[in-house]
N, CA, C and O atoms as a GROMACS GRO file, in nm:
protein
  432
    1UNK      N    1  -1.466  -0.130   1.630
    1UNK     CA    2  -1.479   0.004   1.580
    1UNK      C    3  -1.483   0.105   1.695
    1UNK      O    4  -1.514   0.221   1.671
    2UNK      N    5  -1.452   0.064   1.819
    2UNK     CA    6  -1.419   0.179   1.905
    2UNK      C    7  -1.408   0.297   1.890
    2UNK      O    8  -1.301   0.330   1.841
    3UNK      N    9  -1.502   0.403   1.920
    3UNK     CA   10  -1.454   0.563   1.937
    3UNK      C   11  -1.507   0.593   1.844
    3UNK      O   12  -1.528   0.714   1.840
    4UNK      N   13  -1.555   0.516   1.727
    4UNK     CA   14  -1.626   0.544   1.601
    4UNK      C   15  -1.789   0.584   1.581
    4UNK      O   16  -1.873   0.497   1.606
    5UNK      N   17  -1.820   0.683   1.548
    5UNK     CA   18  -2.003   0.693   1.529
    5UNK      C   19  -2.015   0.668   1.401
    5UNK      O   20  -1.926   0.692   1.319
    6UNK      N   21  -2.129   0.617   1.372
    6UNK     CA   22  -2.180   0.546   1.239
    6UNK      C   23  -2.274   0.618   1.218
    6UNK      O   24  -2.372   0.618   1.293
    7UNK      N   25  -2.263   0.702   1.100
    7UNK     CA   26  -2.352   0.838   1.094
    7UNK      C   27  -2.416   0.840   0.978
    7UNK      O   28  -2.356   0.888   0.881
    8UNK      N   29  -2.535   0.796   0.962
    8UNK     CA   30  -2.596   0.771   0.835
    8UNK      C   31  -2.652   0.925   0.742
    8UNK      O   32  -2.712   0.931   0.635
    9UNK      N   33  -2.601   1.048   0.840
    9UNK     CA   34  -2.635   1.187   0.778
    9UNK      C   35  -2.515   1.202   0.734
    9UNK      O   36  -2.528   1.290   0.649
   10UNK      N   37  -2.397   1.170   0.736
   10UNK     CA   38  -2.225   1.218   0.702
   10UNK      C   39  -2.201   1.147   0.601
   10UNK      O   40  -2.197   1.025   0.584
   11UNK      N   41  -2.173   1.307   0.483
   11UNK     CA   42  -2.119   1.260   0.436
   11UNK      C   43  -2.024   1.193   0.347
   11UNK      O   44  -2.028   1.107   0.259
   12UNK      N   45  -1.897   1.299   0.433
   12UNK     CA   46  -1.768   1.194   0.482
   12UNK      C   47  -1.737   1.149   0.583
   12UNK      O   48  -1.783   1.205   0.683
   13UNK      N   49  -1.634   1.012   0.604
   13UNK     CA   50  -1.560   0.998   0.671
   13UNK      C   51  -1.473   1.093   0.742
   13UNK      O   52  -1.390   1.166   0.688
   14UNK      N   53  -1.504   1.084   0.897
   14UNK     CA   54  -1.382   1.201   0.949
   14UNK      C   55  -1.376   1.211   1.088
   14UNK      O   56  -1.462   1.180   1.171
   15UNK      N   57  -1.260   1.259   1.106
   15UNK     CA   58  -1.171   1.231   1.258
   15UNK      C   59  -1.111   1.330   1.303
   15UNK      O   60  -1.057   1.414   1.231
   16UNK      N   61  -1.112   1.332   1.450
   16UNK     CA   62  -0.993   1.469   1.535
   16UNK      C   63  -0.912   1.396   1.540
   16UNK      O   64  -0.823   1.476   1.571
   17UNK      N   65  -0.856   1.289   1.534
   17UNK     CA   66  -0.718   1.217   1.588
   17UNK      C   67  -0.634   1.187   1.429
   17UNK      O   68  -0.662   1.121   1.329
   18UNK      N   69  -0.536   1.261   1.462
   18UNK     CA   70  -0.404   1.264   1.352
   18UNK      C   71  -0.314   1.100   1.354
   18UNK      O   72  -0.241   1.046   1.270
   19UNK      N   73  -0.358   1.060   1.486
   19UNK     CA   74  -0.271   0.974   1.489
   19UNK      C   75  -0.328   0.811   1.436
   19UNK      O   76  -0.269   0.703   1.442
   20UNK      N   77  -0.416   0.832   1.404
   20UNK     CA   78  -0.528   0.727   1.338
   20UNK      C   79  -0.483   0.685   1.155
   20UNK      O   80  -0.518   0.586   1.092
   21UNK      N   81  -0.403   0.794   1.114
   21UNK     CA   82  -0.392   0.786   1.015
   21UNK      C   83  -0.257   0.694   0.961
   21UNK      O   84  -0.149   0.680   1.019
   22UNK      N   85  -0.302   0.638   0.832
   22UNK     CA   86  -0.205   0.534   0.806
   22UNK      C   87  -0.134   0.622   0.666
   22UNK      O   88  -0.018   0.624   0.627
   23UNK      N   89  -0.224   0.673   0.626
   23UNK     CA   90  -0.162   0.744   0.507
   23UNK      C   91  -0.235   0.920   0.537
   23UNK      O   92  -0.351   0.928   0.577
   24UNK      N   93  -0.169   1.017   0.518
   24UNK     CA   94  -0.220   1.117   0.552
   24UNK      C   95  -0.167   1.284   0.459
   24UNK      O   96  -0.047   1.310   0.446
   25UNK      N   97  -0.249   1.352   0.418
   25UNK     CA   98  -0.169   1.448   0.343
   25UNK      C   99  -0.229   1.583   0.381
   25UNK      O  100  -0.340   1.568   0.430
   26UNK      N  101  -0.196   1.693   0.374
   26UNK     CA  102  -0.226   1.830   0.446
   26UNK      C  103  -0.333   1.907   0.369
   26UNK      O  104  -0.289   1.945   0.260
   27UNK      N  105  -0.448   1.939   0.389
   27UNK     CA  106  -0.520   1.965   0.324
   27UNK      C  107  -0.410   2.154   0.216
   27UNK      O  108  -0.353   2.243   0.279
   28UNK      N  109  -0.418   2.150   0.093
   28UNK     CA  110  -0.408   2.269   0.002
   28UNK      C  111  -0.434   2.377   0.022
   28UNK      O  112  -0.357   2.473   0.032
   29UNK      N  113  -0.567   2.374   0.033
   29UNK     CA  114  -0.669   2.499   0.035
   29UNK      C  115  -0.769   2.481   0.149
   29UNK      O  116  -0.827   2.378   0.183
   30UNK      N  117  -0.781   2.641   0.218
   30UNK     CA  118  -0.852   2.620   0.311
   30UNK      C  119  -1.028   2.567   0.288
   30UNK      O  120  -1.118   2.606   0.213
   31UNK      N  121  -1.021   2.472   0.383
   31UNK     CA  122  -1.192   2.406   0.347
   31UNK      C  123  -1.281   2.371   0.468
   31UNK      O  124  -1.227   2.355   0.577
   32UNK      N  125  -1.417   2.358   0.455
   32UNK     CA  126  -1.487   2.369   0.582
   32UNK      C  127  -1.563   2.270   0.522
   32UNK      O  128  -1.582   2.247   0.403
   33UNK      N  129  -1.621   2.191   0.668
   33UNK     CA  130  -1.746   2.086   0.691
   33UNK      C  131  -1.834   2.126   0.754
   33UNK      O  132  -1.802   2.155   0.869
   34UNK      N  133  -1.975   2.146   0.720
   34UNK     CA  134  -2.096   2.191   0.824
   34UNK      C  135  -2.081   2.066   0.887
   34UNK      O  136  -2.024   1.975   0.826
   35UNK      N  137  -2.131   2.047   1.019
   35UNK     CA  138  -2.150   1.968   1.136
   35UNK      C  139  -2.299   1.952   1.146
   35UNK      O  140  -2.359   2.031   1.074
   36UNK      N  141  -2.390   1.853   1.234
   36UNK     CA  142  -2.516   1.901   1.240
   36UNK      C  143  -2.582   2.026   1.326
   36UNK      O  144  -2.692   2.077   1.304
   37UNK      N  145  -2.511   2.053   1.405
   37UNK     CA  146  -2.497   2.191   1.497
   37UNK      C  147  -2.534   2.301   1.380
   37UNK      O  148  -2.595   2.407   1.397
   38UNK      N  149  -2.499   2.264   1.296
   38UNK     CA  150  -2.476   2.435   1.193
   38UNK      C  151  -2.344   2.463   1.168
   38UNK      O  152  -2.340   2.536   1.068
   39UNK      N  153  -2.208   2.434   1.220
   39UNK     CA  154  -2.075   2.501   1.277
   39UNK      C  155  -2.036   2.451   1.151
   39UNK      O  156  -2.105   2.364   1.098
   40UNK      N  157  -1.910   2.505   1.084
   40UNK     CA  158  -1.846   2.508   1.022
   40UNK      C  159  -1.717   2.501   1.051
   40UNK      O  160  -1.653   2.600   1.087
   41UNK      N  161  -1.656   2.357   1.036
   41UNK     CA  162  -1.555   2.340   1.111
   41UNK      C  163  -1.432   2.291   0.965
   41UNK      O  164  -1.474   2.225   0.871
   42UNK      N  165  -1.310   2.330   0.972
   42UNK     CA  166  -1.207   2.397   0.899
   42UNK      C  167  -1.126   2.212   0.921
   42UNK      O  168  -1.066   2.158   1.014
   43UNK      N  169  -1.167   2.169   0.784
   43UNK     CA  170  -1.063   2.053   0.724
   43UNK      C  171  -0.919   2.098   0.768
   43UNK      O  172  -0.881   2.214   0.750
   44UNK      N  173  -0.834   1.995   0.831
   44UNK     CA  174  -0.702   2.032   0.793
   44UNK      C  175  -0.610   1.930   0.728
   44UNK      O  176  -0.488   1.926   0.730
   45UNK      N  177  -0.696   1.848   0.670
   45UNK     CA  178  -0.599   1.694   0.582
   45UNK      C  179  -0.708   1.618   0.578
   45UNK      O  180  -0.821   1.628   0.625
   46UNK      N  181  -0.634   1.512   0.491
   46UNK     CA  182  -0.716   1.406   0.470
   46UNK      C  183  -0.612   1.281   0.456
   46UNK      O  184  -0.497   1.306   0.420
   47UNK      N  185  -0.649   1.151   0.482
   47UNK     CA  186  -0.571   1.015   0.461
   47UNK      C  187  -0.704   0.919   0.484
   47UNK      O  188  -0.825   0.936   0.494
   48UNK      N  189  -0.592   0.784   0.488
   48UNK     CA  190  -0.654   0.686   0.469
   48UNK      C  191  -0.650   0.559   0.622
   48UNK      O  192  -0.557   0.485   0.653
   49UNK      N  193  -0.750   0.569   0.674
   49UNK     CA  194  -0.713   0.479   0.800
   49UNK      C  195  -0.770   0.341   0.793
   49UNK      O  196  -0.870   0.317   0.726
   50UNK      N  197  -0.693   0.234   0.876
   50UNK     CA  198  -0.700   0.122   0.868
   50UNK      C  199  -0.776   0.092   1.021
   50UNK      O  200  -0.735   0.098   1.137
   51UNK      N  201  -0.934   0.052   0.944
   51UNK     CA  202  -1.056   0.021   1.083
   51UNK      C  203  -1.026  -0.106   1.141
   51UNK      O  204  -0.975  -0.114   1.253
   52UNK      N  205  -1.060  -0.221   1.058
   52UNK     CA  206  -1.006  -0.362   1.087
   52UNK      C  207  -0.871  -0.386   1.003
   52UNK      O  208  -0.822  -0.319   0.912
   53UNK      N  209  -0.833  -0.492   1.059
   53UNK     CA  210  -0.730  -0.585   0.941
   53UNK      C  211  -0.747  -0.556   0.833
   53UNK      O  212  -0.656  -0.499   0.773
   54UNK      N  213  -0.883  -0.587   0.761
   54UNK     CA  214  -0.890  -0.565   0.637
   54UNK      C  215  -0.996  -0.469   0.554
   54UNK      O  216  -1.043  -0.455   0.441
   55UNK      N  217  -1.002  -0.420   0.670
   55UNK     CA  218  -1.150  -0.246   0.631
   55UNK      C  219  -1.045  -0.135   0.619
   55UNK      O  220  -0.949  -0.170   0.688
   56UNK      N  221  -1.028  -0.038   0.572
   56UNK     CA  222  -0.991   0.009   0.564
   56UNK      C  223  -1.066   0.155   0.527
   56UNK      O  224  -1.129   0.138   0.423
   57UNK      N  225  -1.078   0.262   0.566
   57UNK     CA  226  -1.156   0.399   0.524
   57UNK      C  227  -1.048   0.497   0.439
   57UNK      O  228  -0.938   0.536   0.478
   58UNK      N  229  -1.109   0.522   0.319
   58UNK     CA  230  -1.008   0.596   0.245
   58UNK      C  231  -1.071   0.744   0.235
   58UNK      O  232  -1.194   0.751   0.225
   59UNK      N  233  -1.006   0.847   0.237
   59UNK     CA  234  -1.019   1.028   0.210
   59UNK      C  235  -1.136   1.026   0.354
   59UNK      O  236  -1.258   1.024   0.370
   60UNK      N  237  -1.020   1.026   0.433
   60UNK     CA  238  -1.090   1.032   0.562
   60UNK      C  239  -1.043   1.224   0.542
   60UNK      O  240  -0.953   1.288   0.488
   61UNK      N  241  -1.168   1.254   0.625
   61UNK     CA  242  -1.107   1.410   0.667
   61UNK      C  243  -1.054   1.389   0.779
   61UNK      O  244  -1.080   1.286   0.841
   62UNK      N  245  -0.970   1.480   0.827
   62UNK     CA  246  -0.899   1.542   0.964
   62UNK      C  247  -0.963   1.658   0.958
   62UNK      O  248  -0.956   1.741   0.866
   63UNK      N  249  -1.046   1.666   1.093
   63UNK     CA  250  -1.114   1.796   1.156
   63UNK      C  251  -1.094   1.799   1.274
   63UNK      O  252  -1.160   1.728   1.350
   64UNK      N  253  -1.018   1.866   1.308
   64UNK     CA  254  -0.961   1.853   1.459
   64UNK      C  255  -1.082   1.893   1.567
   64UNK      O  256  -1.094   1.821   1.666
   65UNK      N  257  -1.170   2.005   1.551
   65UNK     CA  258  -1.251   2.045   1.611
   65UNK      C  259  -1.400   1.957   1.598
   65UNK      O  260  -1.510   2.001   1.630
   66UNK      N  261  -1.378   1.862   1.558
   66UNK     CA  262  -1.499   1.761   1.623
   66UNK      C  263  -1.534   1.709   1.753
   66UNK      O  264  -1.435   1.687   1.823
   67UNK      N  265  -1.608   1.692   1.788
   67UNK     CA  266  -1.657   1.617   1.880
   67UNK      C  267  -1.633   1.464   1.894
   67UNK      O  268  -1.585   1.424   1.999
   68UNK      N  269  -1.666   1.371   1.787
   68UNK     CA  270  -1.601   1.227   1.776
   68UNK      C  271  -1.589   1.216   1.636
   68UNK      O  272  -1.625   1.288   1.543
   69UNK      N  273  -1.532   1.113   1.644
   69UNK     CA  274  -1.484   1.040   1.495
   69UNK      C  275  -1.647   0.984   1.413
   69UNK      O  276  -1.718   0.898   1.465
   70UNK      N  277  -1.669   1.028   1.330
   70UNK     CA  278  -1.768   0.966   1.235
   70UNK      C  279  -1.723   0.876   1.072
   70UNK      O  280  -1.640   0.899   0.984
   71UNK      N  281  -1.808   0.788   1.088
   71UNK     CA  282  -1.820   0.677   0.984
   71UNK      C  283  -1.961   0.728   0.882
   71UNK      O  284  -2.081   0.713   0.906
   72UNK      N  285  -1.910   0.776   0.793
   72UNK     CA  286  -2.042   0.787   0.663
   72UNK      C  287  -2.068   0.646   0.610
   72UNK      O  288  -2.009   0.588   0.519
   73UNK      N  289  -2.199   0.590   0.710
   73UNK     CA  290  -2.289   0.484   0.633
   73UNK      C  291  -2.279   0.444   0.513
   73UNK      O  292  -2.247   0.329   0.482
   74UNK      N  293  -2.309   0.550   0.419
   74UNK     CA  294  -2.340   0.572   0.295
   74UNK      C  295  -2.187   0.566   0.226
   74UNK      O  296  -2.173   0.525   0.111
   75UNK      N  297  -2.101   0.600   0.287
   75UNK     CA  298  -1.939   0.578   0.217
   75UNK      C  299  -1.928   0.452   0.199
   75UNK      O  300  -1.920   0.397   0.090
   76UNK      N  301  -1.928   0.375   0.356
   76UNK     CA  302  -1.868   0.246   0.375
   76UNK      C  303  -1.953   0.190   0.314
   76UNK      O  304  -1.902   0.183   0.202
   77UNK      N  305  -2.087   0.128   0.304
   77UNK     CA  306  -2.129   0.043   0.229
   77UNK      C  307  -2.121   0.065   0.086
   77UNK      O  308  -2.160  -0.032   0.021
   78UNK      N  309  -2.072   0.189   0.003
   78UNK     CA  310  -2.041   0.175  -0.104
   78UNK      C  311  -1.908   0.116  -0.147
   78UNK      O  312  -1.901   0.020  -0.224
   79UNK      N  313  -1.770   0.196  -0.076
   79UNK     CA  314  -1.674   0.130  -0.059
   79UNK      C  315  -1.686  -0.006  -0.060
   79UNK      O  316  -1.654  -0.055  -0.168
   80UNK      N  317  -1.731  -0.098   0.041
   80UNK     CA  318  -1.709  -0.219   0.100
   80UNK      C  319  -1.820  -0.317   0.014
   80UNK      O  320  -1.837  -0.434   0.046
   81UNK      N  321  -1.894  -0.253  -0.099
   81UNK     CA  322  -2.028  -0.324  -0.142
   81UNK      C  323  -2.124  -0.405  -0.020
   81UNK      O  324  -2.159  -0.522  -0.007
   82UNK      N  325  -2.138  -0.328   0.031
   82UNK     CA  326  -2.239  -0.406   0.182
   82UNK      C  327  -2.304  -0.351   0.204
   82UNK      O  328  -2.303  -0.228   0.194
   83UNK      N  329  -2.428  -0.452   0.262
   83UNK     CA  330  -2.526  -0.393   0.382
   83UNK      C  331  -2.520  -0.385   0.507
   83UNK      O  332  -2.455  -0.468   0.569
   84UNK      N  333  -2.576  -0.298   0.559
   84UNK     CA  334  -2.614  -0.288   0.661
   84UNK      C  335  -2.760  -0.323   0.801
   84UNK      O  336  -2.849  -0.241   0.822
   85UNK      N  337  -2.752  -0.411   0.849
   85UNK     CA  338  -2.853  -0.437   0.920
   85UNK      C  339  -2.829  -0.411   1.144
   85UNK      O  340  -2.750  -0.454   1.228
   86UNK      N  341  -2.968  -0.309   1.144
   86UNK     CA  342  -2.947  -0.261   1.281
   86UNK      C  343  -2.976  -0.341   1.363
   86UNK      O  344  -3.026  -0.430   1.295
   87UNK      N  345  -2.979  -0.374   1.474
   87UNK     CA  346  -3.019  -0.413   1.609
   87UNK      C  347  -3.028  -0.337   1.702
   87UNK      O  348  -3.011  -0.215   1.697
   88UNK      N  349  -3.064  -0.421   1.822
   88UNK     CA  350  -3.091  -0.327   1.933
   88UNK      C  351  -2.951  -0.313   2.047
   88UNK      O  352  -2.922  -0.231   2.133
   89UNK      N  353  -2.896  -0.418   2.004
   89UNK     CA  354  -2.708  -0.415   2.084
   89UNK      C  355  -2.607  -0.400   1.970
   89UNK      O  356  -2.493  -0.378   2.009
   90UNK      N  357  -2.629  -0.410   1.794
   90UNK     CA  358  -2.535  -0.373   1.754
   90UNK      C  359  -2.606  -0.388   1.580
   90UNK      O  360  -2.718  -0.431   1.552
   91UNK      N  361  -2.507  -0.341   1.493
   91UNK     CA  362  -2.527  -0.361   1.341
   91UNK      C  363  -2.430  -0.416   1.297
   91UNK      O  364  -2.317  -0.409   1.344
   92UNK      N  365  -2.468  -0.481   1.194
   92UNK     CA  366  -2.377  -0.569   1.084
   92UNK      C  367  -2.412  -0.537   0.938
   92UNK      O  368  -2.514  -0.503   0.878
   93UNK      N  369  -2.249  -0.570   0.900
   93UNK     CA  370  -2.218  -0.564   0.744
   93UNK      C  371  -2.236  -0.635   0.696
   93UNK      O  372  -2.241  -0.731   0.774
   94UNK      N  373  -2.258  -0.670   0.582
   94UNK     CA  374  -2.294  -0.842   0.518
   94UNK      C  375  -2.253  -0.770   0.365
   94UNK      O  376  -2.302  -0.673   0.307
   95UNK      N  377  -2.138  -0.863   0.328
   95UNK     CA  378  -2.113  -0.884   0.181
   95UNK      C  379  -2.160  -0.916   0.076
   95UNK      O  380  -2.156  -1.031   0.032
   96UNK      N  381  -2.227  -0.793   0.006
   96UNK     CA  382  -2.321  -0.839  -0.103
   96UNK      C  383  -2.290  -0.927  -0.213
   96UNK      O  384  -2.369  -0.963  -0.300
   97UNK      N  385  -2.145  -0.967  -0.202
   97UNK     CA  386  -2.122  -1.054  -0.342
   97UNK      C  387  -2.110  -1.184  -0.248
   97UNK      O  388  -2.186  -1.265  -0.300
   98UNK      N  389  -2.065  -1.229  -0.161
   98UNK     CA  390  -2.047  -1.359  -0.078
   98UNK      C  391  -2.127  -1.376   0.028
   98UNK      O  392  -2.143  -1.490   0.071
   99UNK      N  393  -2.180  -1.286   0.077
   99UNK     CA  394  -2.302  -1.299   0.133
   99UNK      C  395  -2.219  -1.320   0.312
   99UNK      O  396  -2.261  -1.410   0.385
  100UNK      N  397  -2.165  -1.276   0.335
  100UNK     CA  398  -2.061  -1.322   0.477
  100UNK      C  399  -2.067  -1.205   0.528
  100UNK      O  400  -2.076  -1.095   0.473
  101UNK      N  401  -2.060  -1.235   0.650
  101UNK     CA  402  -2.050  -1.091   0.757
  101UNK      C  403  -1.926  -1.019   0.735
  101UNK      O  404  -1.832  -1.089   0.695
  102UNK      N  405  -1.903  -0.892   0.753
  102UNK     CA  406  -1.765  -0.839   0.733
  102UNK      C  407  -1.711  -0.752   0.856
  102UNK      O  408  -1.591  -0.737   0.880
  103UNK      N  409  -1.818  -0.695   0.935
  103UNK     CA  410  -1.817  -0.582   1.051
  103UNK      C  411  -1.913  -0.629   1.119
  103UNK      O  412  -2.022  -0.665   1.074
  104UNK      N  413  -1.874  -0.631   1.239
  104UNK     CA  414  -2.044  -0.601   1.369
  104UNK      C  415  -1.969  -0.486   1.443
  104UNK      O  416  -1.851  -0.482   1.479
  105UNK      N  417  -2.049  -0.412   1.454
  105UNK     CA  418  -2.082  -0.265   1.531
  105UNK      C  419  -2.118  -0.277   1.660
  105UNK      O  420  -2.238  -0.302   1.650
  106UNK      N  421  -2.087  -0.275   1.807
  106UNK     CA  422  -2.168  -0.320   1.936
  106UNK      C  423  -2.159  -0.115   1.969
  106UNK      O  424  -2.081  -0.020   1.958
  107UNK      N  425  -2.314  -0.153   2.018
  107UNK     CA  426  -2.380  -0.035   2.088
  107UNK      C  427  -2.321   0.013   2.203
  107UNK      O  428  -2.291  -0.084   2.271
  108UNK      N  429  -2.280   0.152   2.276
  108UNK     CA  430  -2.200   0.168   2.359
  108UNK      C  431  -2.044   0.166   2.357
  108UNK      O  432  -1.981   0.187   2.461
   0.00000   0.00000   0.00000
């Protein structure tokens, strides 16, 4: 998950990099995301990017004026039906219907 923050306050999915996207469409109407700063930063699309092989993040925003790419906690484990468990070098996903790891997260 390189380059990725796992942001348990976000919440959407969303990215400055256009080129991340596997499926991608131009946002309609003009739209804004508060940040935790306060800032109000101006959607310009949304798609669908491919994290692992088989993870995939769907209605990702494109916000060009971010700082890094964020992962909404609260998205992916609904998406993916999983939990989440932290550590002190990384977190993992665990599949609530099979019970199998799906993601590890390393710190740094």
């Amino acid at each position: 998950m390189g380059g990725w923050i796992l942001d348990s306050e976000a919440t959407d999915h969303m990215t400055l990099f256009p080129s991340l996207f596997a499926l991608y469409s131009k946002a309609n109407v003009k739209q804004f995301i508060m940040v935790a700063n306060g800032d109000n930063l101006s959607i310009v699309g949304f798609g669908n990017i491919q994290l692992e092989a088989s993870i995939f993040l769907h209605n990702v925003l494109h916000v060009p004026k971010l700082a890094s790419s964020l992962i909404s906690i609260q998205k992916l484990t609904k998406s993916l039906n999983c939990s989440v468990s932290f550590f002190h070098s990384h977190c993992s996903f665990q599949d609530l219907d099979k019970g199998k790891m799906i993601l590890i997260a390393r710190v740094g």
